[in-house]
Structure formats: C-alpha cells, structure tokens
C-alpha positions as CSV (number, residue, x, y, z in Angstrom):
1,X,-13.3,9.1,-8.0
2,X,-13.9,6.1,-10.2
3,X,-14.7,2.2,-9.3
4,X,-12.3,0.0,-9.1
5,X,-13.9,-3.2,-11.4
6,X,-13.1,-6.1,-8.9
7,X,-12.8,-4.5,-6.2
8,X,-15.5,-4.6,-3.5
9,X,-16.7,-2.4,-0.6
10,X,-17.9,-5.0,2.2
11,X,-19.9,-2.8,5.5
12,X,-21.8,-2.7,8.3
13,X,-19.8,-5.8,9.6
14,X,-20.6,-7.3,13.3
15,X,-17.5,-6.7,15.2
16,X,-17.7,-10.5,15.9
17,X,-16.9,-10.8,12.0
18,X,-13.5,-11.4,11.3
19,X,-10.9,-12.0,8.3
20,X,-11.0,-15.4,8.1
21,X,-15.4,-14.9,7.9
22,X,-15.1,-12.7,4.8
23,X,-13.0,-15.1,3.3
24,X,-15.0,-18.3,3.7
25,X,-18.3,-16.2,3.0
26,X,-17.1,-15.0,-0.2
27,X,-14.7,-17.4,-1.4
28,X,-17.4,-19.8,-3.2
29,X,-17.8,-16.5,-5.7
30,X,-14.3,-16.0,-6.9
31,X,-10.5,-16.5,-6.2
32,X,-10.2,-13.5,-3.5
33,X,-6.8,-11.6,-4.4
34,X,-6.8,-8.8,-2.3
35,X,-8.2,-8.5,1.3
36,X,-8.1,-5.3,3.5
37,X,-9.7,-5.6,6.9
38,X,-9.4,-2.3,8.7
39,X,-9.4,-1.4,12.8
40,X,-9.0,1.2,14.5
41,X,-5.2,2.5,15.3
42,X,-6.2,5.3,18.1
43,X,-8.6,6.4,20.6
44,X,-10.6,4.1,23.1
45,X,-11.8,1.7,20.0
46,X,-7.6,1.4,18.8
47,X,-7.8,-2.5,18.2
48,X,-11.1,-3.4,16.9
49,X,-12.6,-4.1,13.5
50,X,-13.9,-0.4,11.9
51,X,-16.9,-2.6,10.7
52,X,-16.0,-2.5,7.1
53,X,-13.4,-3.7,4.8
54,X,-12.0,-4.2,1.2
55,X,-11.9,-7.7,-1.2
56,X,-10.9,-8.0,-4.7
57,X,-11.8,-10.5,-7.0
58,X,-9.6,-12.1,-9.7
59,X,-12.0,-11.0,-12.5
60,X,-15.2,-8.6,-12.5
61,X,-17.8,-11.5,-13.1
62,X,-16.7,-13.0,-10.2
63,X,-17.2,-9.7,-8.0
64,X,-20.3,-9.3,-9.7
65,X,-21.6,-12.3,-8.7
66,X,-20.8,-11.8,-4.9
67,X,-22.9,-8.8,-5.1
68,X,-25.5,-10.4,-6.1
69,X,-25.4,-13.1,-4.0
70,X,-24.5,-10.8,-0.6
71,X,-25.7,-7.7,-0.9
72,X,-27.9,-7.2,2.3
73,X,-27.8,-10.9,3.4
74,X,-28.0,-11.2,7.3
75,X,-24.7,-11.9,9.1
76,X,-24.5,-11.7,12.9
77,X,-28.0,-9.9,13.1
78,X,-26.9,-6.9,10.3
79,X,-27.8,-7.0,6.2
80,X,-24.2,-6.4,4.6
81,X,-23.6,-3.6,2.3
82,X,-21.4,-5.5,-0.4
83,X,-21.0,-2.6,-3.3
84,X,-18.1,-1.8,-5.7
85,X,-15.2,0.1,-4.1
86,X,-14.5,3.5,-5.1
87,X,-10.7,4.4,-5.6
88,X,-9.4,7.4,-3.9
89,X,-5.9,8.5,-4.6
90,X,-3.9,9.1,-1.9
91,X,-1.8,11.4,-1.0
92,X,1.7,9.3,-1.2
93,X,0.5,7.4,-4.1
94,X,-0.1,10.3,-6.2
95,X,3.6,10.9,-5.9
96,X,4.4,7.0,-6.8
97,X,5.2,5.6,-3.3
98,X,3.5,3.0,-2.1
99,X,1.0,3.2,0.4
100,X,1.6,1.5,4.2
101,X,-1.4,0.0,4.3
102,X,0.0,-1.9,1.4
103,X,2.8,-3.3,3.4
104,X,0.7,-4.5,5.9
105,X,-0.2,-8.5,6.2
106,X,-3.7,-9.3,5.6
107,X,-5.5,-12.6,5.1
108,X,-4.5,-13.4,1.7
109,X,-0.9,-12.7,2.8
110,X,-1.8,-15.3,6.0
111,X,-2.8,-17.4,3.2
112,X,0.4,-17.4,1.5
113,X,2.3,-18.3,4.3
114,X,0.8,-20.7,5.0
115,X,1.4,-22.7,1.8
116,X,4.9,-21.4,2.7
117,X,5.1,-23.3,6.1
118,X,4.7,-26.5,3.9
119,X,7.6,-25.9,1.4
120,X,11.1,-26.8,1.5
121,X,13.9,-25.1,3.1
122,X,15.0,-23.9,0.1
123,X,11.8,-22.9,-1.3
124,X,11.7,-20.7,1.8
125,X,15.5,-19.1,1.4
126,X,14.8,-18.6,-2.3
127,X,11.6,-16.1,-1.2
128,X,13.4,-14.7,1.3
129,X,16.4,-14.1,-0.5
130,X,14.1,-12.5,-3.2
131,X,12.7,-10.2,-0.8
132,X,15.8,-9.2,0.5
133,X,17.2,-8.4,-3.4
134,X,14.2,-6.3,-3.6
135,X,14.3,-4.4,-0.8
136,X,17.5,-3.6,-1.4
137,X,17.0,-2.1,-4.7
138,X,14.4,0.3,-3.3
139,X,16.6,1.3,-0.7
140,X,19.4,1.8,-3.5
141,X,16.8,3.7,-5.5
142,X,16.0,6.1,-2.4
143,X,20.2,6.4,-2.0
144,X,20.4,7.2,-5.2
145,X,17.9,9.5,-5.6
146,X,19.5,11.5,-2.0
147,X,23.0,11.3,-3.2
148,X,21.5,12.8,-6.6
149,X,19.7,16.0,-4.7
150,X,22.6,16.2,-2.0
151,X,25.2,16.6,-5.3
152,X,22.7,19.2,-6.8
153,X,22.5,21.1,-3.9
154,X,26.2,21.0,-3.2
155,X,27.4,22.4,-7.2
156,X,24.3,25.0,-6.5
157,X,26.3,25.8,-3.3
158,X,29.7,25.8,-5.0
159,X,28.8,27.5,-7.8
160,X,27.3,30.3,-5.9
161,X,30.5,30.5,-3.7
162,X,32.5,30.8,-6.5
163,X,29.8,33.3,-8.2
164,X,30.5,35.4,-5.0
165,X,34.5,35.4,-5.1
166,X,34.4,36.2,-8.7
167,X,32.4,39.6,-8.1
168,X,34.3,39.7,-5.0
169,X,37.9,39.9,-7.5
170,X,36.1,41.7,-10.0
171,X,35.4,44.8,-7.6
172,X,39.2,44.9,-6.1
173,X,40.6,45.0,-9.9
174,X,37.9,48.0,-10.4
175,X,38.8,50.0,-7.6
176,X,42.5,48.9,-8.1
177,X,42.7,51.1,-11.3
C-alpha cells in the first residue's frame, strides 16, 4: 500500500456536502484533476453520499497545501479529515483493465462538459467521433484477443482428434499383422 503523491483522502463529510462543495472548497489550492465522490449502491442508504471521497491535484505542492489549509476545518458542524490517499490495487486493475469506477462521470467530467456545451458543432462531432474510434479499438482488442483463444482452443481440439485417430489406425495395422 503506498500514497499516491497528489492524491487526497477527503472524510467525515456532512451528507449535506456535495460535489460541487469539494470543488469550490478546494479549488483556491490547486487545479483539481481528478474527483471521486462515492454513495452507496445497495441497502437502505443506496443513493446517498458514503461521507468521504477522493481529489487529485495537478502537482504535490498544490495537495500539500490543501492539507494544510483543510485538515480538520469545520464544514457543516464536522472537522474534515483531508490526508493523502493510499493506493490499493484492485483486483481488475492488477490484470490491466480498467476499473468501472473509472468510467463513471464525476465532477471534473461535469466540468468538461460543460465547456463542451459552449463549443461548436463540430468541436462536438470531432470528440464524439474520437470516442467512438476509441471504443472501437478496445472492443477490436477484446475480439481479437477471443478470436485468438477460441483458434487456440480449436487446433488444441483438432490436434487431439487427430492424435486420437492416429492411435486409433496405428492399433488396427498392429492387430492386422
């Protein structure tokens, strides 16, 4: 387990404090890059905020400095807990897939569409026409890879078949003579 060096643990968040809070609270310390802002998915709490959640900072000075400047300050009645993150590996991304959470939109992602909403109409094709390219390729890579294990499998298949019919002739031309 090793810290992640812009990357900041933000807890004990008010359920009143949302996305768009952590970003105006700790925007005067950095350009934020990276925002996670996790709820619940199940059970009787499945919609609301978990009470903490992830920011990264463009460079390590500026995370350093929201530390300093937000670590135990009072928001909505409760001292924040504003710490470096600790990176965990998980499970899919030890194997190099992506994680899901990943895909998800977040606030910085909010952001960006935002600025997209303003641009022209062929600004807008152009990034979705990227996205689509790129997509594609990953789904071409997956193919690829399948068609790649299927073929394996299948000359593994056919090669034991034939194996099998070749000791099957060998026997008949031994008990032939």
């Amino acid at each position: 387990m090793a810290t992640n060096a812009k990357k900041l643990y933000i807890g004990n968040l008010d359920p009143a404090v949302d996305e768009y809070a952590i970003v105006k609270l700790f925007e005067p310390y950095g350009k934020i890059t990276f925002l996670d802002y996790l709820f619940h998915w199940t059970g009787p709490k499945k919609g609301l905020p978990r009470g903490y959640c992830f920011l990264e900072y463009d460079t390590r000075q500026q995370a350093i400095n929201a530390i300093e400047a937000l670590h135990r300050k009072v928001i909505k009645g409760r001292p924040l807990v504003v710490s470096f993150a600790f990176a965990h590996e998980q499970e899919g991304e030890s194997k190099g897939q992506s994680s899901s959470r990943s895909n998800r939109p977040n606030a910085v992602t909010n952001l960006r569409a935002q600025k997209m909403a303003n641009a022209s109409t062929d600004a807008k094709i152009n990034a979705i026409e990227r996205k689509l390219a790129t997509l594609q390729k990953k789904s071409t890579n997956q193919e690829t890879h399948e068609a790649s294990t299927t073929a394996i499998q299948n000359v593994s298949k056919t090669s034991t078949a034939q194996d099998s019919r070749h000791r099957l002739d060998t026997q008949r031309i031994k008990h032939e003579f």
